[in-house]
ZAMARGU-4260 file (C-alpha; in steps of 0.2 Angstrom, whole numbers, plus 5000, padded with zeros to 4 digits):
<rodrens>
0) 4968/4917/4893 | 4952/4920/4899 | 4939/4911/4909 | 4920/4916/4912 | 4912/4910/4928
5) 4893/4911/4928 | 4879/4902/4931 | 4873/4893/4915 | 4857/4889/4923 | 4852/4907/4922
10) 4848/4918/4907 | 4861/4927/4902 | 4847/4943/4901 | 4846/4943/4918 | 4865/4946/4924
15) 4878/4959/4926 | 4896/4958/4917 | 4909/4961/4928 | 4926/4961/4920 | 4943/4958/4932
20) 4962/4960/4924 | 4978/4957/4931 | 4997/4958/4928 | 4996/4972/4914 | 5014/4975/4924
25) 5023/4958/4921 | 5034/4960/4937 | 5020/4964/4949 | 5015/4946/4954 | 5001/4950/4968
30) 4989/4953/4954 | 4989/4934/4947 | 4989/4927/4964 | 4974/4939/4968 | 4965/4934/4948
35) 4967/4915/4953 | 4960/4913/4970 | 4946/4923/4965 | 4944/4910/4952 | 4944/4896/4967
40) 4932/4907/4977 | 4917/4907/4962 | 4920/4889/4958 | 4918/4885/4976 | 4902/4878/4985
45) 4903/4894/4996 | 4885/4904/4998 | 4891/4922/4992 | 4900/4912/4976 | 4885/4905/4971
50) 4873/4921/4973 | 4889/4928/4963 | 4888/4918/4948 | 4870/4917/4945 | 4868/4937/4946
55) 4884/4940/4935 | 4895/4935/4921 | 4913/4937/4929 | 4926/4937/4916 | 4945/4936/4922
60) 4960/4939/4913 | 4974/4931/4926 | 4989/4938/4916 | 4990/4952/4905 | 5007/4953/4900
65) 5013/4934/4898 | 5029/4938/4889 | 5032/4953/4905 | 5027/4941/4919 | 5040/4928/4911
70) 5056/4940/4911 | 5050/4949/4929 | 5048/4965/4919 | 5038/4980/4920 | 5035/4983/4901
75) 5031/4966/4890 | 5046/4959/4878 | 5045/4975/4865 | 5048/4987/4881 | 5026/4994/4881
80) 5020/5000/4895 | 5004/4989/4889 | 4993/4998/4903 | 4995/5015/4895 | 4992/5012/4877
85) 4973/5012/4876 | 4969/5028/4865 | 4951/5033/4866 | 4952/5034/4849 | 4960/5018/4841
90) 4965/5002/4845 | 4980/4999/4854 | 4995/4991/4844 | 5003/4979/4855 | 4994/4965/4851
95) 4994/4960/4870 | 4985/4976/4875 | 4976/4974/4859 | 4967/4955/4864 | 4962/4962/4880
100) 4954/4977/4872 | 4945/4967/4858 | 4939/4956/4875 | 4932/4968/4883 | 4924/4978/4868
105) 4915/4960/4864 | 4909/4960/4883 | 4904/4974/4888 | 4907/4975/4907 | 4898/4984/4919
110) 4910/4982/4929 | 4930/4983/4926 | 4942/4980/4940 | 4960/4982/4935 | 4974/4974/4949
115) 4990/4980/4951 | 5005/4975/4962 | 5015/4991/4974 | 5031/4980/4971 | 5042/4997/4975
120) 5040/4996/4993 | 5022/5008/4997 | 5014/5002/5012 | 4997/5005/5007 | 4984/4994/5000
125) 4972/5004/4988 | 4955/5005/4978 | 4955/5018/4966 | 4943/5024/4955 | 4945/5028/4936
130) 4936/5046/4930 | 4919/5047/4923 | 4908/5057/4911 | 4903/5072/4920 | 4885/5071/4919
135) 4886/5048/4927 | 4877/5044/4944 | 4892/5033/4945 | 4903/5041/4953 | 4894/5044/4969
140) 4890/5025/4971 | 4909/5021/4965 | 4913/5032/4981 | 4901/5023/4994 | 4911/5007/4984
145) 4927/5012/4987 | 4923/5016/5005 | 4916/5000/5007 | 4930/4990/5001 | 4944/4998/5009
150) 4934/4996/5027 | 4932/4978/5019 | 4952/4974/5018 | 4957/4984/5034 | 4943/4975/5045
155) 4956/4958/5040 | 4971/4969/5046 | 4977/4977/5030 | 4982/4993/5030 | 4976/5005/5016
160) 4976/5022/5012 | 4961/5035/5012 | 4949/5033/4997 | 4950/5041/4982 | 4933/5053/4976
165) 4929/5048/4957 | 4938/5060/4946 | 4929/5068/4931 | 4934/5062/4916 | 4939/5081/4906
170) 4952/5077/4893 | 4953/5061/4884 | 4966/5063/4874 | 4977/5063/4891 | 4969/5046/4897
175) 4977/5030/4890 | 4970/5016/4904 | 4957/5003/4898 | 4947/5008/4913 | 4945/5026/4907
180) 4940/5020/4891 | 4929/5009/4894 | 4919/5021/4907 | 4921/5035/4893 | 4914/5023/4879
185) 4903/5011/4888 | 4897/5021/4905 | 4907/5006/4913 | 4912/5007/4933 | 4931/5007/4933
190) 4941/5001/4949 | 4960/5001/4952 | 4965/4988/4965 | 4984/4989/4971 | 4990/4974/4985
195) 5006/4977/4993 | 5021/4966/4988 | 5036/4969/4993 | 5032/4968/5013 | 5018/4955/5012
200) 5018/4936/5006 | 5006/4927/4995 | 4996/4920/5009 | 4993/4941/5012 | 4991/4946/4995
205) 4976/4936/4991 | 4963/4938/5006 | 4967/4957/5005 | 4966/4959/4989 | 4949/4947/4987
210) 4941/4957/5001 | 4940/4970/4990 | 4936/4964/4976 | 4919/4953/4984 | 4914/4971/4991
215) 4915/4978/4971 | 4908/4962/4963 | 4893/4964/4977 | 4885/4982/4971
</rodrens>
């Protein structure tokens, strides 16, 4: 499933796409939690929400990997790695990792924020940044992003590690992320968000995480 919050009120010529995925890792739970409240944010009466949905089309995918979320496993039912089978040059097979592409080849994101769960025990909430082409302005303004996100999530309290400079992307047949190849293919910004799981409760997992992803959704 899917759902697309904008502001049907304004022309669709006149927004941003932003794409959000979650839960690519069945057991890492932090992501869904994460997808849905910001799904409660947009549709709330709140000021930034509504400047949000009548500047963008946000599209969020709350659970990647139904059959993985189900068992509490890392891979899906077939034992895929779903986050690491997007090929630059063909569609992914499993048909999981395949809607999601087909999704976002049809959309077209600007944006593309991917969250993850650190359900192994790391202490450190992150944002990290996905490579891009060598010649993109992106990756100085995904940088000043970055920064801004992380200061974003440690001003509630939250501790997170240093930010990471955008890469370049140099190889593609070594990349298999979504994010890569959507930067490679469509010059699309691509974030990482990890939220800590193993330490922190829902009611931690979802402002921390949502901090950063209103700084990322507001550039």
């Amino acid at each position: 499933p899917c759902v697309v919050i904008t502001d049907p009120l304004v022309s669709s010529d006149q927004k941003a796409k932003a794409m959000i995925i979650t839960s690519q890792h069945g057991s890492e739970e932090s992501g869904r939690a994460i997808a849905l409240g910001l799904i409660d944010f947009l549709l709330s009466d709140d000021a930034y929400a509504q400047k949000l949905i009548k500047t963008q089309e946000i599209a969020i995918v709350p659970c990647c990997n139904p059959d993985g979320s189900q068992l509490n496993t890392y891979k899906n039912a077939k034992n895929v790695d779903i986050a690491h089978v997007h090929e630059f040059d063909k569609d992914p097979e499993s048909p999981d990792a395949l809607a999601v592409w087909k999704f976002a080849n049809s959309f077209q994101p600007e944006l593309f924020i991917d969250i993850h769960g650190l359900a192994g025990g790391s202490m450190s909430d992150k944002v990290w940044v996905d490579a891009q082409h060598n010649f993109s302005v992106n990756s100085f303004f995904m940088t000043v992003m970055n920064h801004e996100a992380v200061k974003a999530s440690e001003v509630l309290g939250y501790p997170t590690c240093e930010p990471k400079v955008a890469g370049v992307l140099t190889n593609i047949s070594n990349s298999k992320r979504i994010g890569e190849k959507l930067s490679y293919l469509m010059n699309t910004m691509s974030f990482g968000v990890e939220a800590i799981e193993k330490y922190y409760s829902i009611k931690e997992w979802v402002p921390a995480g949502l901090a950063r992803v209103k700084i990322l959704l507001s550039y």
